[in-house]
N, C-alpha and C positions, 0 to 999 in steps of 0.2 A: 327545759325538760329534755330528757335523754328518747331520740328516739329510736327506740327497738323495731328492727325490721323483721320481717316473717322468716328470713333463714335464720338470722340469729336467735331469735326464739327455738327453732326447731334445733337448732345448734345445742344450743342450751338445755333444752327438755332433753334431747335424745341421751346428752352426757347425765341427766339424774339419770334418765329410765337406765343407760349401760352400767350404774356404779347400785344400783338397788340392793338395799341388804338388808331390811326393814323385816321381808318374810323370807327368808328360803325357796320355802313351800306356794308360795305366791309369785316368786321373779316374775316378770315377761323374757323371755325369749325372744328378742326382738328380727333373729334370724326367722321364728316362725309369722312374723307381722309385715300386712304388706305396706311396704313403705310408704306409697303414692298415698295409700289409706289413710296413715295414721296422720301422715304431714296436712292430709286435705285437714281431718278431723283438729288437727291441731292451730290450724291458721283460723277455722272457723272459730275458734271456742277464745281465741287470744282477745279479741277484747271484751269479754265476761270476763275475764281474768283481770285485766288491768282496770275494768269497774269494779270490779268484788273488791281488788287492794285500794285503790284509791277511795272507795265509800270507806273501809273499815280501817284507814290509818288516820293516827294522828294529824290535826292539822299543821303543827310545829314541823313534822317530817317532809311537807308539801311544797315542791314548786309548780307552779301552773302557769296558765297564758295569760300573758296579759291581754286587755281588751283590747283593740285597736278601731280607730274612729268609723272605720269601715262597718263594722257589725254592731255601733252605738246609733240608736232610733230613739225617736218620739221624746228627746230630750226635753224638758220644760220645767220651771219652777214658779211656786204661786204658794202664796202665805209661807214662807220658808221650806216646803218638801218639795223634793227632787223627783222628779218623778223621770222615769226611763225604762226604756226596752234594747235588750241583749237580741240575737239574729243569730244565737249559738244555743247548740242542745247542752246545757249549763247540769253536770252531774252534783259538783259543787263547789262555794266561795273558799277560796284559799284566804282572799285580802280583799276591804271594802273599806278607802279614805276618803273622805271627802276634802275639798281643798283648804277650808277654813277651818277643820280641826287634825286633831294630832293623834286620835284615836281611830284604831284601825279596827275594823267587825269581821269575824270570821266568818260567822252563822246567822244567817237572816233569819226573823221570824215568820211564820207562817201567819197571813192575812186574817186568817179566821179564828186563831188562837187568844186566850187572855191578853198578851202582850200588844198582841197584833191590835185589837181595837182598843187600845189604849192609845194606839196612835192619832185615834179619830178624837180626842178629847186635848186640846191645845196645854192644859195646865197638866197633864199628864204624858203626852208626850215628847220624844226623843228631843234632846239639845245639842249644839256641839261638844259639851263637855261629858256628855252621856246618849250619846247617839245610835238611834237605829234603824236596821233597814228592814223593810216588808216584803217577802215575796208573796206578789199580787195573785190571788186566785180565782180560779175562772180565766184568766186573762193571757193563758199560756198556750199558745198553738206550738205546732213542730216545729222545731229548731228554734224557740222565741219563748224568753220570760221576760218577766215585766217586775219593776222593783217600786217599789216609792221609801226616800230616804228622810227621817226625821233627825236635826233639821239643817240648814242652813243660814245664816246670818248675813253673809254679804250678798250684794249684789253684781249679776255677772252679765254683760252684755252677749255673753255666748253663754247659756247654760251647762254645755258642755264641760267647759274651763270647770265648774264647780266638783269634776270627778275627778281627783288626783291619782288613784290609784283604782282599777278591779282587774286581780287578777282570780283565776277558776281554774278549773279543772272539767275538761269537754267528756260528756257523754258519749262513748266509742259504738257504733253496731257494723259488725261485719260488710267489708264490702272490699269484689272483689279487686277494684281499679284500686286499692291503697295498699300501698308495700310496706308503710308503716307508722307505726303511734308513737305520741308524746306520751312518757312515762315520767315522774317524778323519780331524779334522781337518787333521791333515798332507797327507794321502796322495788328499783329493779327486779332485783335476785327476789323478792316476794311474790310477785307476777309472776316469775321463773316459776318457784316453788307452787304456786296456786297451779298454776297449767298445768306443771306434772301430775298434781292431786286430781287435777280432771283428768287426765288420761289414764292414768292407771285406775278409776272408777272405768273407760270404757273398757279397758282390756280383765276389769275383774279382779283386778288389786286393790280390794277395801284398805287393808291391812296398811300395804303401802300409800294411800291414798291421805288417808287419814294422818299418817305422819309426815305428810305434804302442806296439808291444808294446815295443819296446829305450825311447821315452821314455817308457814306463809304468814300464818300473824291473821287469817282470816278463818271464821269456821263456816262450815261447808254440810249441809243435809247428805250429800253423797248424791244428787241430783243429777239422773242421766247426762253428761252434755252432749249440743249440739252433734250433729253427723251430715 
């Protein structure tokens, strides 16, 4: 993942807000705005931005973190499913392999869905040649989700071992000790673009706002941000 730091954001935002030609009659002035203001406003709103584009892009455009054994918990496996807990605020799955099959799951199912209790039914649920994974409900405290994966076939003297691959994409909330976020390579310049669509909503450029948010690839209510 590419990570974008807070001045290079404001870098970036400040050259849309100077090159604006969207409305005339709407520019900002950026000589009339106070700077300290707009950069606070702008570092604060930067990871809503990098959630808004990372929720609404394709998964194909995505790279993300991969897990690392540090923040893999309550590993264990019984009747073939995998069962585990993440120790990261999980926004969403990029990639989910398991070791003994060759099919990789983008999108887990939700626990309480049709799908999801099908997993509770052995002749209907998940296999390695058609496998899936459950995200566990009720079962999610902060910074912690919980999965269970249908199925697994071998046996593994580390449960662990049976996870080849999870990589995701971290849920962001502002905070002032971090200078900066993993971004998906792809999808930069659309964060870029979303931010500016926030800002010119605070400063009063709907106009311009809107043709922020349509070439972010994200749509947007026009929703006060942060300050």
């Amino acid at each position: 993942m590419y990570q974008l730091g807070k001045d290079e954001a404001i870098l970036l935002v400040r050259k849309n807000l100077d090159e604006q030609g969207v409305n005339d009659s709407d520019i900002i002035d950026l000589d009339d705005v106070d700077s300290d203001e707009l950069e606070s406003i702008l570092v604060k709103n930067l990871p809503e931005a990098i959630n808004a584009v990372h929720s609404a892009s394709p998964v194909q455009l995505l790279d993300g973190e991969l897990l690392s054994g540090i923040d893999l918990n309550e590993v264990s496996i019984a009747d073939g499913v995998l069962s585990f807990s993440i120790s990261k605020e999980l926004l969403r799955l990029v990639a989910f392999r398991a070791e003994d099959s060759v099919y990789v799951i983008t999108k887990p199912v939700a626990e309480d869905s049709f799908e999801g209790r099908m997993q509770l039914n052995p002749y209907t649920q998940g296999t390695p040649d058609r496998p899936r994974l459950v995200l566990m409900q009720g079962k999610e405290q902060a910074g912690k989700s919980s999965f269970r994966y249908y199925s697994v076939e071998k046996t593994y003297a580390n449960p662990a071992q049976a996870i080849a691959r999870f990589e995701y994409i971290p849920r962001y909330s502002y905070s002032e000790g971090v200078s900066s976020y993993g971004v998906a390579e792809n999808v930069v310049e659309n964060v870029i673009d979303y931010l500016t669509g926030m800002m010119l909503v605070t400063y009063g450029n709907t106009t311009g706002a809107s043709y922020y948010f349509q070439k972010s690839g994200v749509s947007k209510n026009n929703e006060q941000p942060a300050e």
